[in-house]
C-alpha positions in Angstrom: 0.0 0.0 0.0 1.6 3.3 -0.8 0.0 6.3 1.8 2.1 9.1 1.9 2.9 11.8 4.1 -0.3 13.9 3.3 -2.7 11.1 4.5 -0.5 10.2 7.2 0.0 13.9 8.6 -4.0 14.7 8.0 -5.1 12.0 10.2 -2.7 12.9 12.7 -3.6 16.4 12.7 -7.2 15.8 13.1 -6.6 13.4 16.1 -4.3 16.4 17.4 -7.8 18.4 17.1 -10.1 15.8 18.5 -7.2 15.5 21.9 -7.0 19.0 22.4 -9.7 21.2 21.3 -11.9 20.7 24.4 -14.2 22.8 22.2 -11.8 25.4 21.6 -10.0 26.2 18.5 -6.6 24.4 17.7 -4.4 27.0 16.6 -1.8 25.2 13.3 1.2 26.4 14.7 0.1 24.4 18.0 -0.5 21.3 16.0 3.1 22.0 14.0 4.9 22.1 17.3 3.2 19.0 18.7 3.3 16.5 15.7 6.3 17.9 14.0 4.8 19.0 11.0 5.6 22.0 8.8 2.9 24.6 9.0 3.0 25.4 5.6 2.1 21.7 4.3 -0.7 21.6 7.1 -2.1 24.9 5.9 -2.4 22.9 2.8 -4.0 20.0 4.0 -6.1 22.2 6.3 -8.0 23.9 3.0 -8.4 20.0 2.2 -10.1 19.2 5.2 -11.9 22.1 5.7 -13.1 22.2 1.7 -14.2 18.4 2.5 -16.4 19.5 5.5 -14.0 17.9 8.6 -13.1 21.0 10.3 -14.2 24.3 10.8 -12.3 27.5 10.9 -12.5 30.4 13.4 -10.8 33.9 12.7 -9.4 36.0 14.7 -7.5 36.2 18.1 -7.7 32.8 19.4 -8.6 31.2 16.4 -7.8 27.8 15.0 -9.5 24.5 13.6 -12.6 22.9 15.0 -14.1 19.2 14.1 -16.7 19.9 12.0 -18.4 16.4 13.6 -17.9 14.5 16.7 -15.2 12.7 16.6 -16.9 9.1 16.8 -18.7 10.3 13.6 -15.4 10.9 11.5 -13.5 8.2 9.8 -10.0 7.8 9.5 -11.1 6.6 5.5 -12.8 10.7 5.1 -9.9 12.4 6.3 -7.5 10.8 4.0 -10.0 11.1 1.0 -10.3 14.7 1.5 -6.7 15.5 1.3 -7.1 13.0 -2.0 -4.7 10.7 -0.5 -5.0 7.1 -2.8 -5.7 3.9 -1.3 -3.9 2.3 -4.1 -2.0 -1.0 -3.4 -1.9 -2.1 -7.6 1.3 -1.3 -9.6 -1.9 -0.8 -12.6 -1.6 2.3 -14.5 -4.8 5.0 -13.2 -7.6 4.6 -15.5 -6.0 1.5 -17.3 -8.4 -0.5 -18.9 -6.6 -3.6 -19.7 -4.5 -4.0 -16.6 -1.3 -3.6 -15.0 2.1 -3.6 -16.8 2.4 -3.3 -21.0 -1.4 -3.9 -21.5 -1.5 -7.3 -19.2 -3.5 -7.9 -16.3 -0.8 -9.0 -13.7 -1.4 -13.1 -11.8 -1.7 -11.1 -8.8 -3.9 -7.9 -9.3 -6.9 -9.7 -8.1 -4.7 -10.1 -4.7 -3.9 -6.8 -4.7 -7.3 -5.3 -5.8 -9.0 -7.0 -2.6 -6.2 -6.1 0.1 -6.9 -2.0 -1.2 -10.4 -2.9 -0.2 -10.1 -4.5 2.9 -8.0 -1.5 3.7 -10.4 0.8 2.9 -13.2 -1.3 5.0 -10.9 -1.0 8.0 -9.8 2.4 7.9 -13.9 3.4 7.2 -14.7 1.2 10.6 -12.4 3.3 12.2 -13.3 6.8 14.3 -11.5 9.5 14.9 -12.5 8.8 18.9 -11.5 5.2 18.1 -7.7 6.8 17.6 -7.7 9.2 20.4 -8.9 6.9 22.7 -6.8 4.3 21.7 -9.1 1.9 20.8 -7.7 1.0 17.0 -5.2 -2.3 18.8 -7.2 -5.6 17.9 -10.7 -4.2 15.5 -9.5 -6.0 12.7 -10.8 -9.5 12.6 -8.2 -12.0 13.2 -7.0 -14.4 10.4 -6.3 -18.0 10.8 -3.9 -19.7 9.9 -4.4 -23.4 8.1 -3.9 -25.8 10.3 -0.7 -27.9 9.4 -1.9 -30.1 7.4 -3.9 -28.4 4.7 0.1 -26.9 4.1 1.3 -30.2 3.8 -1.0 -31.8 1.4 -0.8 -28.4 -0.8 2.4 -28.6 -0.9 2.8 -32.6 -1.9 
């Protein structure tokens, strides 16, 4: 899966927000100091987030951000849309109609195609709250592995 920095610094920006608002605006240059971030990219982000209807701004001495929602109704999967981050774990060309590499639908794009969507599904279970509060450790449903023997006999 490729997410890059602008996902990965909107989400942790909003969950900066949903920590320390206590229903007063988050000033940027607080969230800069406190996650590391360089105000100019999360001014860009921000105009993201804000255009996509996650935050609210307030003007003027004391100003800053404001979750638009509560934060159990905002998923991780709607913050990183808005800032048009791709969940993209294909190699396939965007838009491609015939597949992956050279015209050719890779052996493994059906593999692929299904972990982007289970990615999706889990990020979209998961809340803004659900991050704050620590709560993310364990919501995925666990996978089992084949017993022993159905690796043997697929292997023979």
């Amino acid at each position: 899966m490729k997410l890059s920095t602008r996902g990965r610094y909107a989400v942790m920006a909003m969950a900066d927000i949903a920590h320390h608002s206590s229903g007063a605006p988050v000033s940027l240059s607080d969230i800069a100091e406190r996650q590391d971030i360089s105000l100019a990219y999360l001014e860009q982000l921000f105009a993201k987030l804000r255009k996509g209807a996650l935050v609210d701004s307030v003007r003027g001495p004391g100003g800053g951000y404001l979750l638009a929602r509560l934060a159990e109704d905002i998923r991780v999967a709607d913050i990183i849309m808005a800032v048009d981050e791709p969940l993209k774990v294909t190699r396939c060309e965007e838009f491609s109609p015939k597949g992956c590499v050279g015209g050719v639908r890779c052996l493994t794009h059906d593999l692929w195609e299904e972990l982007g969507r289970q990615i999706h599904v889990f990020l979209a279970a998961v809340s803004l709250a659900d991050v704050v509060n620590k709560r993310v450790l364990g919501m995925a449903a666990p996978v089992v592995a084949p017993s022993a023997g159905v690796n043997q006999a697929v292997g023979h």
